[in-house]
KEVEX-464624 format. One record per residue (C-alpha): residue in one letter; z, y, x negated. Coordinates in nm, 3 decimals, decimal comma, padded with zeros to 5 digits. Layout:
BEGIN
[A; [Z; Y; X]]
...
//
This chain:
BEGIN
[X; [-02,593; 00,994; 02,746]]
[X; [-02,615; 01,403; 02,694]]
[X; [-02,532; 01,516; 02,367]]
[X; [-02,378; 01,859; 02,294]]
[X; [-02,330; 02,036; 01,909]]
[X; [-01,994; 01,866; 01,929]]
[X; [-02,130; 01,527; 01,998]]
[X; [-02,320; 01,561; 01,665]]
[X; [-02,058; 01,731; 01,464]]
[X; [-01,838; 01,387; 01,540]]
[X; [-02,165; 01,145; 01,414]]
[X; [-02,217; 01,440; 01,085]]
[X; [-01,817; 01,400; 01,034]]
[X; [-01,918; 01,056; 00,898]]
[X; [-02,104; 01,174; 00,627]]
[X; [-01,858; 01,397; 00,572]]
[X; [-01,600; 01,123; 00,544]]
[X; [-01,831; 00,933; 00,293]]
[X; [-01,799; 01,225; 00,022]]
[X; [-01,447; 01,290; 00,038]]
[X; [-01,378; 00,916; 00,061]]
[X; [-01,581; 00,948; -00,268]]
[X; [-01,401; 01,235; -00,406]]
[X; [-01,012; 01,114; -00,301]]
[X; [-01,111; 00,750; -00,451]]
[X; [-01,323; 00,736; -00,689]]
[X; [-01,100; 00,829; -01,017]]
[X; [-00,917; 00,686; -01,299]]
[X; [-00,531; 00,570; -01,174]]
[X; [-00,248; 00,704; -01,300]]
[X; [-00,041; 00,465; -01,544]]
[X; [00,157; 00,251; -01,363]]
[X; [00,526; 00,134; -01,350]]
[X; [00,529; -00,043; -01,662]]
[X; [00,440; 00,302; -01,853]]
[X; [00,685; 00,520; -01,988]]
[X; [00,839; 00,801; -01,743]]
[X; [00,729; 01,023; -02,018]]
[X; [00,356; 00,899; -02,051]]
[X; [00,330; 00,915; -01,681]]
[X; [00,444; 01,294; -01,643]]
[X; [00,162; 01,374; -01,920]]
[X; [-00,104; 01,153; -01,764]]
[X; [-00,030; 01,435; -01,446]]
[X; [-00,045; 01,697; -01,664]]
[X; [-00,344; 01,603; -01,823]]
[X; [-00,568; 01,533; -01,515]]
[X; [-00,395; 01,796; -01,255]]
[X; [-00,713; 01,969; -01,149]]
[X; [-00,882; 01,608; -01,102]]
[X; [-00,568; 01,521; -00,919]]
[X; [-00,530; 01,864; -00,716]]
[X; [-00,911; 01,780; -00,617]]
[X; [-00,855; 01,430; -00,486]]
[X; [-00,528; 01,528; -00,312]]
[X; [-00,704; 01,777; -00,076]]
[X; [-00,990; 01,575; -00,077]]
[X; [-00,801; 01,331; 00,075]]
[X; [-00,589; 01,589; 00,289]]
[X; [-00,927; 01,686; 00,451]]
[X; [-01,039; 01,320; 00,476]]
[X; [-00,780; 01,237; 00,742]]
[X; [-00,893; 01,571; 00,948]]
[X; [-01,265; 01,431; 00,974]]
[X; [-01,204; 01,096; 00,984]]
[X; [-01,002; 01,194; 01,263]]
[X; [-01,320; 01,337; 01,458]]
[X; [-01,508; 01,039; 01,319]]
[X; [-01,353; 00,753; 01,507]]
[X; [-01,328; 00,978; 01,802]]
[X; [-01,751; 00,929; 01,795]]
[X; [-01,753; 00,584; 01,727]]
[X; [-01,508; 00,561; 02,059]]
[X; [-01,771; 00,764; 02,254]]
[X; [-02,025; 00,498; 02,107]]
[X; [-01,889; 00,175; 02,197]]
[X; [-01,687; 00,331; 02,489]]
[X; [-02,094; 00,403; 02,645]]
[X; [-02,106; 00,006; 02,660]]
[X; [-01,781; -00,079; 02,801]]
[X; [-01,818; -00,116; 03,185]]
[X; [-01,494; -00,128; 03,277]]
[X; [-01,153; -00,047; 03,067]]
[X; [-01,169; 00,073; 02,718]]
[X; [-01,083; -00,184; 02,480]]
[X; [-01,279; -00,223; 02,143]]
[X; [-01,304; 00,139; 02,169]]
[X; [-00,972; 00,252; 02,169]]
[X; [-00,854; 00,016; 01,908]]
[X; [-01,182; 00,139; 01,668]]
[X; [-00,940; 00,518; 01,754]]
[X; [-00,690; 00,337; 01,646]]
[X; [-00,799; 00,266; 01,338]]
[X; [-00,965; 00,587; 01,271]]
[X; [-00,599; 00,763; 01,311]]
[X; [-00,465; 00,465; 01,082]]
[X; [-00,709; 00,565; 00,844]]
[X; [-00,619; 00,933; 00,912]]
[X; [-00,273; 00,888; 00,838]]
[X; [-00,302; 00,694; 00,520]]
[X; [-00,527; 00,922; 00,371]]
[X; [-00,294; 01,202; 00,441]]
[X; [00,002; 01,036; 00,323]]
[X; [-00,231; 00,921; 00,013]]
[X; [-00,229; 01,316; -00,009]]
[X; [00,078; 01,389; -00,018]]
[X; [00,199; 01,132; -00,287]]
[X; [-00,082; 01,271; -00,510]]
[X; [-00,019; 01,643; -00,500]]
[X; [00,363; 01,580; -00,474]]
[X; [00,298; 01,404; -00,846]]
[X; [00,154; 01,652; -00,974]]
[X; [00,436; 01,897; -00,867]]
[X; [00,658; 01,667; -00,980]]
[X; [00,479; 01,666; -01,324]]
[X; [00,466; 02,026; -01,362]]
[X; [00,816; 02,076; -01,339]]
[X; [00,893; 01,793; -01,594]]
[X; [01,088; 01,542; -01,313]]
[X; [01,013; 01,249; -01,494]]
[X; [01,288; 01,052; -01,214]]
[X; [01,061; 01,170; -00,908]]
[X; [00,734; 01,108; -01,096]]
[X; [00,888; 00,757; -01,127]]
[X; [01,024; 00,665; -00,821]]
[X; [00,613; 00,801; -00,644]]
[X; [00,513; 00,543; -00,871]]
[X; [00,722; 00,286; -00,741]]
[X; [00,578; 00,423; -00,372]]
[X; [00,218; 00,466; -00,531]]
[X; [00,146; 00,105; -00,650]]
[X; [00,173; -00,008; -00,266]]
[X; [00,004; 00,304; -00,103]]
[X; [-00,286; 00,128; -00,051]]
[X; [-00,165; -00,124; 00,236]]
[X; [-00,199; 00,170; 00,488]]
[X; [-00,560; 00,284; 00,434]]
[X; [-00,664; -00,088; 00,416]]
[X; [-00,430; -00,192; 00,725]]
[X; [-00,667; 00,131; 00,935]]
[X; [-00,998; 00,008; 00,767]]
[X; [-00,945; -00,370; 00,861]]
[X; [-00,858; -00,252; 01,208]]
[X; [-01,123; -00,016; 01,203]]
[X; [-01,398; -00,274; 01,103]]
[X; [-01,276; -00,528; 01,344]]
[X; [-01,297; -00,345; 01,655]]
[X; [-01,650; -00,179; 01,577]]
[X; [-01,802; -00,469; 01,466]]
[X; [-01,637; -00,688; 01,737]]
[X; [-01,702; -00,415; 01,965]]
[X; [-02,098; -00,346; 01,884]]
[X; [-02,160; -00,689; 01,903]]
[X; [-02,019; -00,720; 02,246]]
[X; [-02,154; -00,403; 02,406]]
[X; [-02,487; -00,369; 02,171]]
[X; [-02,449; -00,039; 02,107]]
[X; [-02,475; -00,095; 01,764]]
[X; [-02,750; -00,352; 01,568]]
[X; [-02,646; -00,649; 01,548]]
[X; [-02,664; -00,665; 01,137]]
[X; [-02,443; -00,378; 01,132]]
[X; [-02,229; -00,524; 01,381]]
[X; [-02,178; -00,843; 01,194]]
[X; [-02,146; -00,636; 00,837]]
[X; [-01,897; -00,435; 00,963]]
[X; [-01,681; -00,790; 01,090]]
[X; [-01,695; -00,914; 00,756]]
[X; [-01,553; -00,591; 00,545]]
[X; [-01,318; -00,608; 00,842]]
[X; [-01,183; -00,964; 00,753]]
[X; [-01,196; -00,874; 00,371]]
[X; [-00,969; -00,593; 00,462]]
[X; [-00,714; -00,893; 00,626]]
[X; [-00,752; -01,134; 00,377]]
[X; [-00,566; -00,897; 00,100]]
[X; [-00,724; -00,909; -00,263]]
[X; [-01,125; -00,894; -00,102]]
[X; [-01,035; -00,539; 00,064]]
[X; [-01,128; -00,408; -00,278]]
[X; [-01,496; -00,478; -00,223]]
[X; [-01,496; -00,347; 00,154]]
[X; [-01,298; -00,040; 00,007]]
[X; [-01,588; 00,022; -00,221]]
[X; [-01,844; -00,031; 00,077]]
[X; [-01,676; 00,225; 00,285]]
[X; [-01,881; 00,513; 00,139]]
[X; [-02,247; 00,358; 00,234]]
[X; [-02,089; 00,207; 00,543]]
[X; [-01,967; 00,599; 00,705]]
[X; [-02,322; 00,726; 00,616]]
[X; [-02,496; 00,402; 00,774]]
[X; [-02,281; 00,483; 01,091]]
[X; [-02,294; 00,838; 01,097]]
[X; [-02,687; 00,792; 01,098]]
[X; [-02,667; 00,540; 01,340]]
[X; [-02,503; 00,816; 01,584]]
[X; [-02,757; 01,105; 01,519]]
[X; [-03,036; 00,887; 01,583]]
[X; [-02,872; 00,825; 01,933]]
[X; [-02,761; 01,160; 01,987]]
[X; [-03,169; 01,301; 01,894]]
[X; [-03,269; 01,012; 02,199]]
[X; [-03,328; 01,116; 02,525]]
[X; [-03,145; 00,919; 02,759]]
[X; [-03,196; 00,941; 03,158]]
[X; [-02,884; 00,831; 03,358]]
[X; [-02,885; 00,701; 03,703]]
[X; [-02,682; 00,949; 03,937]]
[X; [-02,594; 00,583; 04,046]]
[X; [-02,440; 00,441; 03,793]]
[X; [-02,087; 00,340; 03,800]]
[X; [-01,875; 00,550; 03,627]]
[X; [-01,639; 00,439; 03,296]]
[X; [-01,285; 00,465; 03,300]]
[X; [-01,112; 00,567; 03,035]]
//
């Protein structure tokens, strides 16, 4: 399949994922709803910069995660013959993802503002919101998984160890309290992919002026 700059920007959006995954996630959480209203508003204060940081982090995480699953869709889509179906539903997840890490966004830096102006009620009530924030990301991730591991598997466009590693962080993702460890896995799993897709984008590929085209 020809590749073009973009093609490669979508499979290098991966690894771009994988750091600010890193940098939105990987932090100390703020206290939670049994703290005070006032230790709460001074955790903020304390760690706004590492806060501000992860809130765009994770602002820009749903804009390349965006592009991301749009090249895992061109991957799997290249093995679907006819209609597009483990495909779109990998898009799917990558704009559940998307979303979540947006929204994940917003309820950070909206904390912060919050704590900066010394409304202890609002800090609260995001708390309340924040304790739960994480059934959207891992609702994307486990449909994310499914379909590209379900979906390599059935159209070999991926290997099939990746394939079947990707089906089990998907099921961790639906089985609730495991999502933790494919949460932690998503880092390694984005760069794994990402390489994946510039190794087939470097390939030559000859196509047959024959061959039947995809719908999409």
């Amino acid at each position: 399949m020809p590749t073009s700059r973009f093609d490669k920007f979508l499979a290098i959006s991966g690894i771009l994922a994988a750091v600010l995954f890193v940098v939105a996630g990987f932090h100390s959480d703020p206290p939670g709803v049994d703290a005070g209203a006032h230790a709460r508003v001074q955790w903020y204060l304390d760690h706004k910069t590492v806060q501000s940081i992860g809130g765009f982090a994770a602002a820009y995480l749903g804009v390349v995660m965006a592009f991301f699953a749009t090249g895992i869709r061109r991957v799997l889509r290249s093995g679907e013959p006819g209609e597009s179906t483990y495909s779109t539903a990998a898009l799917v997840g990558g704009v559940l993802i998307a979303s979540a890490s947006i929204f994940n966004a917003v309820m950070g830096l909206a904390s912060v503002e919050a704590a900066d102006k010394g409304q202890e009620a609002t800090v609260t009530t995001l708390a309340f919101i924040g304790d739960f924030s994480w059934l959207p990301l891992i609702a994307g991730l486990g449909v994310l998984y499914l379909a590209t591991g379900l979906g390599g598997l059935r159209t070999a466009t991926l290997p099939r160890w990746l394939s079947i590693v990707t089906i089990v962080m998907g099921v961790a993702c639906v089985l609730g309290p495991t999502g933790i460890a494919a949460w932690f896995a998503t880092p390694l799993w984005l760069v794994a992919v990402s390489v994946l897709m510039l190794r087939r984008s470097a390939d030559p590929v000859t196509i047959s002026e024959s061959r039947t085209p995809s719908y999409v």
